[in-house]
C-alpha positions as CSV (number, residue, x, y, z in Angstrom):
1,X,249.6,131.4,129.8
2,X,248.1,132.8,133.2
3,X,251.3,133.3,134.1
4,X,252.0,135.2,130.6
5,X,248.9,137.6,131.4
6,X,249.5,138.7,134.9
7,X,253.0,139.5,133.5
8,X,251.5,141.9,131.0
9,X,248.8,143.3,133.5
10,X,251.7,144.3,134.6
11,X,253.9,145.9,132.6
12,X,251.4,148.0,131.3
13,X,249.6,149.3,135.0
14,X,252.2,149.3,137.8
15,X,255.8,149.0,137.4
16,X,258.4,145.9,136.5
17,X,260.0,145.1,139.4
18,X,256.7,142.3,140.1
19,X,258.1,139.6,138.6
20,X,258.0,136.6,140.6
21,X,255.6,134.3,138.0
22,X,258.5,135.0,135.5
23,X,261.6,134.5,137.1
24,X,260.4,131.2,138.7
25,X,259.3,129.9,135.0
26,X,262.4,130.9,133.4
27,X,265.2,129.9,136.6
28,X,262.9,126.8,137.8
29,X,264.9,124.4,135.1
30,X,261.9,122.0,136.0
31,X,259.1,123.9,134.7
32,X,261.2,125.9,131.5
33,X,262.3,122.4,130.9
34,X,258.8,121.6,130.6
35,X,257.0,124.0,128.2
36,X,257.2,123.8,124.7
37,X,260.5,125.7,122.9
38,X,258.9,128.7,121.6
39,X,257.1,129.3,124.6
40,X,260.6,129.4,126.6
41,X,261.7,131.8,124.0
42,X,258.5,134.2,124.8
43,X,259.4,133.7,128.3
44,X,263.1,134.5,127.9
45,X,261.9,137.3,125.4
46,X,260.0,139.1,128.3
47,X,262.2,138.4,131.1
48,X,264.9,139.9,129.5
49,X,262.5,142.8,128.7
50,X,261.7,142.9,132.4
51,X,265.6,143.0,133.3
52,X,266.2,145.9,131.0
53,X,263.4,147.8,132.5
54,X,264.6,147.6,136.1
55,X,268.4,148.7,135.3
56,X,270.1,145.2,134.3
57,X,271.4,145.2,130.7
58,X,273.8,142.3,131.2
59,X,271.2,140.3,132.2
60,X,268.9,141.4,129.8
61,X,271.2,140.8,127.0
62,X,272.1,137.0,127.9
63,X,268.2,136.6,128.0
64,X,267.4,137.6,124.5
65,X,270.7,135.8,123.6
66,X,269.0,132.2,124.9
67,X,265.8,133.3,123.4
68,X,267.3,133.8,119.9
69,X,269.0,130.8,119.7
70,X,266.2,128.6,120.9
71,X,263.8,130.5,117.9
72,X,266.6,129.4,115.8
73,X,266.1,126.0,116.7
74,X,262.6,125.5,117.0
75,X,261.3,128.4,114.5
76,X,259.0,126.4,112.5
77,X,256.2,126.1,115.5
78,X,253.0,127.4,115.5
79,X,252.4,130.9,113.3
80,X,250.6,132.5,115.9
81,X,253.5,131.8,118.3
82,X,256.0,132.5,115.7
83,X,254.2,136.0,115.2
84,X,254.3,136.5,118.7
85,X,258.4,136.3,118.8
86,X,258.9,138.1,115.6
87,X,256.9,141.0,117.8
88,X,258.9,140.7,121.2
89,X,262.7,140.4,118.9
90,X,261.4,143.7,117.4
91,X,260.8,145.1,121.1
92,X,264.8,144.1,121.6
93,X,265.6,145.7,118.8
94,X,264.1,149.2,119.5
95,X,265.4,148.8,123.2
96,X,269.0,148.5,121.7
97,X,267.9,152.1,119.2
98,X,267.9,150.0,116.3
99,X,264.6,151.2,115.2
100,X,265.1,150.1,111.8
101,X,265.5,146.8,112.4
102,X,262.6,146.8,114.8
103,X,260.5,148.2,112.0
104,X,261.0,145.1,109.6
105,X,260.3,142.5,112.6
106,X,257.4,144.1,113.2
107,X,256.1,143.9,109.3
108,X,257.2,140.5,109.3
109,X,255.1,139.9,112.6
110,X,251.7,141.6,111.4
111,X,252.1,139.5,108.3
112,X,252.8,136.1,110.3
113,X,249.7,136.9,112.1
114,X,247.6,137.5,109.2
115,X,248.6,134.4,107.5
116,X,247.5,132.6,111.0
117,X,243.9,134.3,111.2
118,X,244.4,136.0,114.2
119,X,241.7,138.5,115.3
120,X,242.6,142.9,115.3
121,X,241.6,142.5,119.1
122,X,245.1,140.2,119.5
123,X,247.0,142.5,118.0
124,X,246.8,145.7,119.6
125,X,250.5,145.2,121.3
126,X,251.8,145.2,118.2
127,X,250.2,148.0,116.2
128,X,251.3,150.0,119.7
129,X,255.1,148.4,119.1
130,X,254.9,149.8,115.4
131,X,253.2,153.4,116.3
132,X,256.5,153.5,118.7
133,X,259.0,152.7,116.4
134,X,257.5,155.1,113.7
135,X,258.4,157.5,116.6
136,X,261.8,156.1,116.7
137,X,262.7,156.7,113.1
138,X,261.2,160.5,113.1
139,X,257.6,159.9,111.7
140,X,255.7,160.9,114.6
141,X,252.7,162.2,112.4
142,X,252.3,158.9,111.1
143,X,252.4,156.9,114.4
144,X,250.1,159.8,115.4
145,X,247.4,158.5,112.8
146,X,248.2,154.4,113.4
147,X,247.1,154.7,116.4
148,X,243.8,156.9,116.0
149,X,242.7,154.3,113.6
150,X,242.7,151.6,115.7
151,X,241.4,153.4,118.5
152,X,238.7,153.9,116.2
153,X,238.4,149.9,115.2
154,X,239.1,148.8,118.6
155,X,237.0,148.7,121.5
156,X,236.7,149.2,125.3
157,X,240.2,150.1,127.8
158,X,242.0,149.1,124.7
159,X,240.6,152.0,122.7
160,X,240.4,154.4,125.3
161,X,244.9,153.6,125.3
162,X,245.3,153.7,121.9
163,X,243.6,157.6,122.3
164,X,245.9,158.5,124.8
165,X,248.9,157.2,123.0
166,X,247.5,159.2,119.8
167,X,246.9,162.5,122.1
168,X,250.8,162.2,123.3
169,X,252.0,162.0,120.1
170,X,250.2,164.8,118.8
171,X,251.5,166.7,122.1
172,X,254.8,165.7,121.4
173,X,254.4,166.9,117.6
174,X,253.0,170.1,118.1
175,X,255.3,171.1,120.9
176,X,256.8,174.0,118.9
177,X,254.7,174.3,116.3
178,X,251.5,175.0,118.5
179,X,252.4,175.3,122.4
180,X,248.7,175.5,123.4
181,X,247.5,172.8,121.2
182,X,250.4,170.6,122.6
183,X,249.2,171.4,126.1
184,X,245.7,170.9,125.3
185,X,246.6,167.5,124.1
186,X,248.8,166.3,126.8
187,X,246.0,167.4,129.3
188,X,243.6,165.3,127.7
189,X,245.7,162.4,127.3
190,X,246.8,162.5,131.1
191,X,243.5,162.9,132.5
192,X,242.6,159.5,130.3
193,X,246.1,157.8,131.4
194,X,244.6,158.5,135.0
195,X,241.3,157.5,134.5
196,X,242.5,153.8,133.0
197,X,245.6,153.6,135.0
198,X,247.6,153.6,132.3
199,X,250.7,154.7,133.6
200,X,253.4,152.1,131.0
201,X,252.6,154.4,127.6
202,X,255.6,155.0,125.3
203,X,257.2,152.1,127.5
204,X,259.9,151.3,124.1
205,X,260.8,155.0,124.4
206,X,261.3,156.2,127.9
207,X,263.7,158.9,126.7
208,X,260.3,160.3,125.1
209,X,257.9,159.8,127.8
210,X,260.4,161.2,130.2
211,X,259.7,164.6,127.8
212,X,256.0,164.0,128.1
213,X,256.2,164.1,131.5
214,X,258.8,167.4,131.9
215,X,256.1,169.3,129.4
216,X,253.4,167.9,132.0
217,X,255.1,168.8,134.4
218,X,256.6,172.4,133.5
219,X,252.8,173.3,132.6
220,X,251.7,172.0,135.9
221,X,249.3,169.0,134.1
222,X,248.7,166.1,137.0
223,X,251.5,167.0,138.8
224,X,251.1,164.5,141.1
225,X,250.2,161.6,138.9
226,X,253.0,162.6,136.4
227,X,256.3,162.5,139.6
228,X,254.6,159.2,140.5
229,X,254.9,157.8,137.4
230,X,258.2,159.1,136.8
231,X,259.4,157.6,140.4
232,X,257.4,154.4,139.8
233,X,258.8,153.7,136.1
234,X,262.7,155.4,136.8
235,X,262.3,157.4,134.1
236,X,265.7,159.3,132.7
237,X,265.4,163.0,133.6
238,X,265.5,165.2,129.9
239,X,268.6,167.2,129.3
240,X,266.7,170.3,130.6
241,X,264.1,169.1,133.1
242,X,263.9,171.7,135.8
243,X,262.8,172.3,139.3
244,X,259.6,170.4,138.4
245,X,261.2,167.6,137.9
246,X,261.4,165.1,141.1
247,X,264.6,165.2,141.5
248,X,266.3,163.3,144.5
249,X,268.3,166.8,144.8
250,X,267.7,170.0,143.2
251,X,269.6,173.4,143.9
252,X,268.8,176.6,142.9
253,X,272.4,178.8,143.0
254,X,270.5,181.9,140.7
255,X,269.3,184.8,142.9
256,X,270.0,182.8,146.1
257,X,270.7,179.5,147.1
258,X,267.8,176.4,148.0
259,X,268.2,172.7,147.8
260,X,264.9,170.4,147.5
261,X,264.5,166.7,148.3
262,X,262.6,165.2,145.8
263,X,260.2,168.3,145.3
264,X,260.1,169.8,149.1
265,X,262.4,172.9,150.0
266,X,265.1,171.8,152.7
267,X,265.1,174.6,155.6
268,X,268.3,173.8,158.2
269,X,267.5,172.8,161.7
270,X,269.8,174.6,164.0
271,X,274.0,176.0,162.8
272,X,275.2,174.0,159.4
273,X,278.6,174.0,158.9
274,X,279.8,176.1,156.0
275,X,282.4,174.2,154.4
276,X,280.4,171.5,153.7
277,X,278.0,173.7,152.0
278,X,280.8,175.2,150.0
279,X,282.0,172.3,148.8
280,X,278.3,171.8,147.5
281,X,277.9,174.8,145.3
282,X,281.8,174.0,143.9
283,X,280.5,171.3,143.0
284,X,277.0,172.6,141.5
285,X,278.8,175.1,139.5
286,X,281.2,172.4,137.5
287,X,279.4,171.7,134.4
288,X,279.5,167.5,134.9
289,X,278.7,168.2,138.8
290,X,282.7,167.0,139.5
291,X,286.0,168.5,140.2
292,X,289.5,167.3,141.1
293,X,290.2,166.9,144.7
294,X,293.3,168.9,143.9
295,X,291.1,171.7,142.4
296,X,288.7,171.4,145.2
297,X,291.3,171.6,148.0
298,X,292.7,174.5,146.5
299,X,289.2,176.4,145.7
300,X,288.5,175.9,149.2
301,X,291.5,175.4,151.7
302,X,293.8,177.6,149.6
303,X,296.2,178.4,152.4
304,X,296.4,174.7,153.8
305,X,299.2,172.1,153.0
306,X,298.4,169.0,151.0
307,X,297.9,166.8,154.4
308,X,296.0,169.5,156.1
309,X,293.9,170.2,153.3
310,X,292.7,166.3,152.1
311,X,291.7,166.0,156.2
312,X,289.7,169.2,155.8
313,X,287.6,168.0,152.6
314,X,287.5,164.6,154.3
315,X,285.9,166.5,156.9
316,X,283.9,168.1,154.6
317,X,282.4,165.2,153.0
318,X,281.7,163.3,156.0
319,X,279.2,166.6,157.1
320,X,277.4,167.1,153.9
321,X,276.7,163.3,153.1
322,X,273.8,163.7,155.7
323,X,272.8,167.0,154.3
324,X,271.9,165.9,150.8
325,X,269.2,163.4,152.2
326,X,271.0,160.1,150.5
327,X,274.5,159.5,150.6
328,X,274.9,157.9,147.4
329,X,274.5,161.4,145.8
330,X,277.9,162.4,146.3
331,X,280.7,160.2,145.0
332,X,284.5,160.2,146.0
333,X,286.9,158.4,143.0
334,X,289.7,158.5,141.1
335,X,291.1,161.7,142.2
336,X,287.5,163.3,141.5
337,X,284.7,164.3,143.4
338,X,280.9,164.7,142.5
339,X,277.3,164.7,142.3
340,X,275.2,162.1,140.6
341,X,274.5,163.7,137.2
342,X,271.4,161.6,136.6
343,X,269.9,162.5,140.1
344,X,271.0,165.7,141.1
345,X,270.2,169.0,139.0
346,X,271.4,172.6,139.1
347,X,269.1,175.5,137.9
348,X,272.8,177.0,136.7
349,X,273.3,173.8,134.5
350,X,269.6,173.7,133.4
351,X,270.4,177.2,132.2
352,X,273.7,176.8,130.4
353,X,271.9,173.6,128.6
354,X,269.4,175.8,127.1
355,X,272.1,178.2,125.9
356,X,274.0,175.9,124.3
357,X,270.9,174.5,122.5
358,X,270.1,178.3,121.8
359,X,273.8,178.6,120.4
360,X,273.0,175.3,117.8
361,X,270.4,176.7,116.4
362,X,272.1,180.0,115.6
363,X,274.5,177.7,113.8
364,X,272.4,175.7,111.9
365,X,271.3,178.5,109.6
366,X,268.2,177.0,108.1
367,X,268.6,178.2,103.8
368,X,264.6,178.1,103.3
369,X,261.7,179.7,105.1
370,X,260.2,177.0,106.4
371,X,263.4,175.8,108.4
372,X,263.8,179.6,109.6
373,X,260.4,179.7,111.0
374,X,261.5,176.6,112.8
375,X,264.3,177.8,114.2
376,X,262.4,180.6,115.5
377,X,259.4,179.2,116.9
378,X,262.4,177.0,119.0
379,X,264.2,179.9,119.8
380,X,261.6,181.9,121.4
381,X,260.5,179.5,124.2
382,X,264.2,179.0,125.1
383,X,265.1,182.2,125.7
384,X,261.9,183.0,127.8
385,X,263.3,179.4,129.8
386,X,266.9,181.2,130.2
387,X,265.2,184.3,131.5
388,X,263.1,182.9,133.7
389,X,266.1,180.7,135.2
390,X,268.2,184.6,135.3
391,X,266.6,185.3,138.4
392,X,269.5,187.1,140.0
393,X,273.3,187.1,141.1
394,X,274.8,183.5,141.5
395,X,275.1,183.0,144.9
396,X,274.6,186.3,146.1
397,X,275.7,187.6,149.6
398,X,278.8,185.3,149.7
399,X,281.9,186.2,150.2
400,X,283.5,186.8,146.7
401,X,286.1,184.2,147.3
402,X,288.2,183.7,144.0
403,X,286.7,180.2,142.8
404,X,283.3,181.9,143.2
405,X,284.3,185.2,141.3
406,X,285.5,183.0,138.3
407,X,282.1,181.2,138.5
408,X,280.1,184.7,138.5
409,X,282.2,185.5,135.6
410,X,280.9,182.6,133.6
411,X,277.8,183.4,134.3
412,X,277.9,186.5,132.8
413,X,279.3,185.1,130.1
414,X,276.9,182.8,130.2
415,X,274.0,185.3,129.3
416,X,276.2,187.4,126.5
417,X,276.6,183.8,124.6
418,X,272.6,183.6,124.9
419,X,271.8,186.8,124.0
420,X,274.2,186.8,121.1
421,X,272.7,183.4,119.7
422,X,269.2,184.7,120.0
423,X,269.9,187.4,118.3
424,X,271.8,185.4,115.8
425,X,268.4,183.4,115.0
426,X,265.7,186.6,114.9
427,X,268.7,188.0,112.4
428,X,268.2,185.1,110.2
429,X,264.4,185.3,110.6
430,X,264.6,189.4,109.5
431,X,263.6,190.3,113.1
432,X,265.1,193.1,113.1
433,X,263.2,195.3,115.6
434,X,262.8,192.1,118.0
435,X,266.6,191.8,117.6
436,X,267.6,194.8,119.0
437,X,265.0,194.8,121.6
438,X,266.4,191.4,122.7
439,X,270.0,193.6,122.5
440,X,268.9,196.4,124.6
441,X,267.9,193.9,127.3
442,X,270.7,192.1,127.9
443,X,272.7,195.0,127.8
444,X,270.9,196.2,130.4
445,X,272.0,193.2,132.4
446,X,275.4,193.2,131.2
447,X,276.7,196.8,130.0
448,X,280.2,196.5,129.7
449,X,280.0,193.3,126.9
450,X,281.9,195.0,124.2
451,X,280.2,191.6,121.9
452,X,276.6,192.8,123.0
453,X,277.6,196.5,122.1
454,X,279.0,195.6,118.9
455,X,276.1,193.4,118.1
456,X,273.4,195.7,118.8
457,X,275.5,198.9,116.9
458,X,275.2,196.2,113.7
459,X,271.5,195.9,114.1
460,X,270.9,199.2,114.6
461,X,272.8,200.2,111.7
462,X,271.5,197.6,109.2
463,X,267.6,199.0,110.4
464,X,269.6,202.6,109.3
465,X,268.8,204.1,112.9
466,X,272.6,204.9,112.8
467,X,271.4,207.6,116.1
468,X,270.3,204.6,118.2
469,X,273.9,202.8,117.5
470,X,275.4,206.0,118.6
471,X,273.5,206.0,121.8
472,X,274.6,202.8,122.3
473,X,277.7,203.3,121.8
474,X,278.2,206.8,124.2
475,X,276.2,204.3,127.3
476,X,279.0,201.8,126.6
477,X,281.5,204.8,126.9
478,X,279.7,206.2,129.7
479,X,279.9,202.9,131.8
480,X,283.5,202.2,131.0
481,X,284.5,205.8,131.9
482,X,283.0,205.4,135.3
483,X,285.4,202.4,135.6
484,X,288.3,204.7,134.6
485,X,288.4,202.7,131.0
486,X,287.9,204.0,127.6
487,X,286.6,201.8,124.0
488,X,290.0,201.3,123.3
489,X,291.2,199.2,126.6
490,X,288.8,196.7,126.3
């Protein structure tokens, strides 16, 4: 049982890798020989718990297997124990995203511990398992109000969590609904996390603490509290965390070209070779971070015979191993070359996420007005995200090389397709004027995209200022006439 308690200390206040009590009770045959069956099972339970936390599924797996069976065998012990393994199956459960599941285990053990008389102070773990797996299945709100009630019934450090956990939640809800409510909330509940060193909340969801931690960490709320905890517990990095994020390797390729170490700017001691650093922004423009080695060889040693060319990217990738500050960030395979996609991130790729999130929402075409409101409030903060990430050329003051002209070209692309979707979603909102404002902008950035022209004529025209969607379309003229072009070429 002492054992059982420093084991829990923690999981929920440092990190999971501390496990020497637990490994030695469950692969000491000796002393898991000794201890009563269902206390093996709880042992297996949470060892298996501890595997999956520190990045070891197979072994996590074969735990929980040997802890099933041995509840099967020896499942009419004690309630209170039973209740106990009803609780850490349901943990399993929402670890493997089968939330439902998790849901009924977890009725089943708040009922097993009725039955056995077992004091609300004992059962806090659980009613935080259940608030988490209300998460899981979409009811936030009502996790959100589990846990304020027993922070209100419950007393000392274990009310002061259940708060926090509340204040995340409602963080987490009112992310698009309310932006400074959210922030107000996930201030408060960080500044308590800090104050109780509780650094393990949402530990059944760390896709949705990872996001608790971006918004902290976008809105600059205990930075350094929030990329420790992220460090300490591994979290997964959201689909658009940004330069905030403590990334092992960020590059910015927008407006000029930076690379960061796990937060700090990278400035070169002395002549870098260039190559290598080519072959690093090839590779930071491919959407997955990878490439071919044919494609590569030929984006960057076009001239060069196949021999001459594999030595040269051998070369290549011998030099910029050392520049990326770990090694194990760029991978050789299969004919394909890369960067890690869970540790390295691209402001270029942070970018094209957001428009392709931008570009399902126009899609979805919400039919009432509550669903179009929605959509907008969504909208809105992702397009101020894509224009803050539009900070410039891509990789300006290099040599237009063909590979890199493509790539510039996509980018530009890039920004139609956002402006475009936007303007898809204030459209469907009767947004009219903000519609064509958006418009103008971007085709201030772009004027020759005949889609943006087109667009913006349509919205001009359906707000009958059929003189504005002339104007537009004599600028468009004008622009393609200094390129020797008329409407009709294009």
């Amino acid at each position: 049982m002492a054992a059982q308690l420093v084991i829990e200390h923690q999981f929920t206040v440092q990190r999971f890798e501390i496990f020497d009590l637990l490994a030695n009770a469950v692969e000491l045959p000796a002393r898991f020989d000794a201890a009563a069956p269902l206390t093996r099972a709880r042992w297996l339970f949470t060892y298996g718990y501890s595997q999956h936390h520190t990045a070891r599924p197979a072994q996590a797996e074969q735990a929980w297997q040997r802890a099933l069976a041995i509840q099967a065998m020896w499942g009419a012990g004690r309630t209170a124990q039973l209740g106990e393994l009803l609780q850490l199956r349901a943990r399993v459960q929402l670890l493997r995203g089968q939330a439902a599941s998790a849901l009924s285990l977890l009725e089943d053990a708040l009922r097993t511990a009725e039955a056995a008389a077992l004091p609300s102070s004992e059962l806090a773990a659980c009613w935080s398992d259940l608030a988490q797996t209300l998460v899981a299945l979409g009811r936030v709100e009502e996790a959100e109000r589990l846990l304020e009630r027993q922070g209100r019934e419950e007393g000392g450090r274990s009310a002061q969590v259940s708060h926090c956990q509340a204040l995340l939640l409602r963080a987490l809800r009112l992310v698009h609904e309310d932006t400074d409510a959210s922030r107000q909330a996930l201030t408060t509940a960080l500044a308590l996390a800090q104050q109780t060193r509780y650094t393990m909340f949402l530990r059944l969801l760390p896709e949705v603490a990872a996001r608790l931690c971006s918004l902290a960490l976008r809105w600059d709320i205990a930075p350094h509290f929030t990329a420790e905890l992220v460090r300490a517990r591994a979290l997964p990095a959201p689909p658009d965390a940004g330069v905030e994020w403590p990334w092992p390797l960020w590059l910015r390729l927008l407006g000029g070209f930076e690379m960061r170490h796990h937060g700090v700017a990278q400035v070169p001691s002395g002549k870098v070779p260039q190559k290598p650093l080519e072959l690093l922004r090839l590779l930071a423009c491919q959407r997955k971070l990878s490439i071919a080695l044919p494609a590569a060889m030929d984006a960057l040693w076009p001239d060069a015979d196949g021999s001459a060319a594999r030595k040269s990217f051998d070369v290549a990738v011998h030099r910029l191993r050392p520049l990326l500050g770990d090694a194990t960030l760029l991978w050789v395979s299969d004919g394909q070359v890369g960067l890690d996609p869970h540790r390295v991130n691209v402001d270029l790729q942070v970018r094209r996420g957001l428009i392709d999130r931008l570009e399902a929402l126009a899609m979805a075409k919400p039919v009432d007005l509550a669903g179009i409101e929605a959509s907008v409030a969504q909208c809105l903060p992702l397009v101020e995200r894509v224009v803050a990430l539009s900070r410039g050329e891509l990789l300006p003051n290099l040599a237009d090389t063909p590979w890199l002209q493509a790539e510039r070209q996509r980018c530009r692309a890039d920004t139609v397709r956002a402006a475009l979707a936007a303007a898809a979603v204030l459209q469907q909102a009767g947004s009219g004027a903000a519609e064509c404002e958006l418009l103008e902008t971007a085709l201030r950035i772009e004027p020759l995209a005949e889609s943006l022209v087109a667009r913006l004529m349509q919205a001009y025209d359906r707000a009958a200022r059929r003189g504005d969607a002339r104007r537009v379309f004599e600028s468009y003229r004008r622009h393609l006439g200094e390129r020797g072009a008329v409407p009709g070429d294009r």
